[in-house]
C-alpha positions as CSV (number, residue, x, y, z in Angstrom):
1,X,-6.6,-6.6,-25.2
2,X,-3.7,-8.5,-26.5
3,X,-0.7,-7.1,-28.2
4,X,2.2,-8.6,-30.4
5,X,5.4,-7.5,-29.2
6,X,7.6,-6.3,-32.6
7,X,10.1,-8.8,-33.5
8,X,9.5,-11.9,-30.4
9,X,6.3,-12.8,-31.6
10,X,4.7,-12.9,-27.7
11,X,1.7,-11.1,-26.3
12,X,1.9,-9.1,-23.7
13,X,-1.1,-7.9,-22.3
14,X,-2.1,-3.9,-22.9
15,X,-2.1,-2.2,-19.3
16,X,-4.8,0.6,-20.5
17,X,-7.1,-2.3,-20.9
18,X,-7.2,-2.6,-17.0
19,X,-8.1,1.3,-17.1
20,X,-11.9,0.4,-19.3
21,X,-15.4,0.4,-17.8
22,X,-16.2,2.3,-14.7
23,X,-14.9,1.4,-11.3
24,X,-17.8,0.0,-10.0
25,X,-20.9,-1.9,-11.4
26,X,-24.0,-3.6,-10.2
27,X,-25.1,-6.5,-11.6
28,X,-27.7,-8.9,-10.2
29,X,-27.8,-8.7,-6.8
30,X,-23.5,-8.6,-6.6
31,X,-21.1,-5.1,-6.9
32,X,-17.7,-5.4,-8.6
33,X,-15.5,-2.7,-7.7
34,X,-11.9,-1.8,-9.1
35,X,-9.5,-0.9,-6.0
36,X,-6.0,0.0,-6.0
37,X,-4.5,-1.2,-2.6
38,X,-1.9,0.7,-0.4
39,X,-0.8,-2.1,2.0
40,X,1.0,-0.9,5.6
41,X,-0.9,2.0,5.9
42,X,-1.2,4.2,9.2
43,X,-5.2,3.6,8.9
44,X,-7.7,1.4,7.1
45,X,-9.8,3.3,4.8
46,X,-10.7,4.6,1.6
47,X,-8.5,7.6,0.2
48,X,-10.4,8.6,-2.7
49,X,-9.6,7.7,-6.5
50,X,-6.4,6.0,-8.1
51,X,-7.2,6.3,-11.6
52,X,-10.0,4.4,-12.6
53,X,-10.4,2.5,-9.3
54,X,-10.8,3.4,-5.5
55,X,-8.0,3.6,-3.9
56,X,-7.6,1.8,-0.5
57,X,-5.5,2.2,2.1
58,X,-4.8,-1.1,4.3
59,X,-3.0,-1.2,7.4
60,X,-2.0,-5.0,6.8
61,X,1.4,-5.5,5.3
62,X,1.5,-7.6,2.3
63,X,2.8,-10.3,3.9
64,X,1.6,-14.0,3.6
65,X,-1.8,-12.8,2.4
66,X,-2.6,-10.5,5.3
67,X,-3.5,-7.2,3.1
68,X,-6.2,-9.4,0.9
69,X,-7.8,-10.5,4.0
70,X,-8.1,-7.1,5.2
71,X,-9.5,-5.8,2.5
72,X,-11.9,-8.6,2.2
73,X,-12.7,-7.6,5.8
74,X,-12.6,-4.2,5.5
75,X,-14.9,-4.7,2.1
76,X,-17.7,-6.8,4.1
77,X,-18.1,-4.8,7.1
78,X,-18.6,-1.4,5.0
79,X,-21.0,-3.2,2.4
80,X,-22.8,-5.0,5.4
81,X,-22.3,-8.6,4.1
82,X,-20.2,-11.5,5.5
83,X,-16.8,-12.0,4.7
84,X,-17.7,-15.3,2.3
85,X,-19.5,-12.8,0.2
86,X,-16.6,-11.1,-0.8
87,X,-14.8,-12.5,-3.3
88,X,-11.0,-11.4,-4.8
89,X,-12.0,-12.0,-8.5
90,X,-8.1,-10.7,-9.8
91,X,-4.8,-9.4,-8.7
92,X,-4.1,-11.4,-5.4
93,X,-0.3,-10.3,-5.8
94,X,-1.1,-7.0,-7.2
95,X,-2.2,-3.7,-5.7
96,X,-4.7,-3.3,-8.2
97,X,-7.7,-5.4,-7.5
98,X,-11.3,-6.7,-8.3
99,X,-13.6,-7.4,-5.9
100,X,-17.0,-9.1,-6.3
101,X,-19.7,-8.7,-3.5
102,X,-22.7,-11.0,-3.8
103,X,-26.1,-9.8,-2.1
104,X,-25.9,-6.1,-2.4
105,X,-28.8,-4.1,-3.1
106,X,-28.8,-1.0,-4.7
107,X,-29.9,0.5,-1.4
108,X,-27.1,-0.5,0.1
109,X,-24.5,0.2,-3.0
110,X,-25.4,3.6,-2.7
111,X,-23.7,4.7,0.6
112,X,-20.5,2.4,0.1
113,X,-20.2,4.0,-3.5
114,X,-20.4,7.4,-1.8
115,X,-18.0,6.4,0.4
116,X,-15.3,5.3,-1.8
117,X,-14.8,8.8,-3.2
118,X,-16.0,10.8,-6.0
C-alpha cells in the first residue's frame, strides 16, 4: 500500500502493509513463510513469533551474505528439501524476510509450522 507523503509529493511505502496475511501459506506444492531474522545469535533456531512472522534466530553474522545462507540452510534441512528449493523472495538486507519453499506437502508443512511457534 502506497502513501503520499504531505507536502513532497513521494510515496513512501506503509510498513503495516508488511504486517497483512498470515505468516505462512501453502500454495501449490510450495510454503511461503514470513520470518524476522536475528543474525549472530548464540544458537540457530526458531524463537517463537515476531509479530506477524516467525522469528529466527541465526548464528551467522550479517556479514557478506552469510545470515541468508544460513537461513536458507537452516530453512531446507528443517522442511526436508534441498537448499535450491529455498528461495529468498524479499528483504535480502533486511531482518524481515520471505521465504518460498517449493515441493512441500502439507504432510510435511505440518511439523515445520508447529515448529516455528504458535
Amino acid at each position: 500500500m502506497k502513501t503520499t507523503t504531505k507536502g513532497s509529493g513521494l510515496a513512501r511505502s506503509d510498513p503495516r502493509a508488511a504486517d497483512l496475511g498470515p505468516p505462512a501459506r501453502l500454495e501449490h506444492g510450495r510454503l511461503v513463510l514470513k520470518v524476522h531474522v536475528k543474525p549472530g545469535a548464540r544458537q540457530t533456531g526458531w524463537a517463537g513469533r515476531h509479530g506477524n512472522a516467525f522469528r529466527l534466530r541465526i548464528s551467522a553474522r550479517a556479514v557478506d551474505g552469510e545470515a541468508n545462507a544460513a537461513c536458507i540452510a537452516f530453512l531446507a534441512a528443517a522442511a526436508g528439501v534441498p537448499r535450491a528449493a529455498v528461495v529468498l523472495v524479499h528483504g535480502v538486507r533486511s531482518r524481515d524476510k520471505l521465504f518460498r519453499i517449493e515441493g512441500v506437502s502439507p504432510q510435511r508443512a505440518r511439523p515445520l509450522l508447529e515448529a516455528c511457534g504458535p
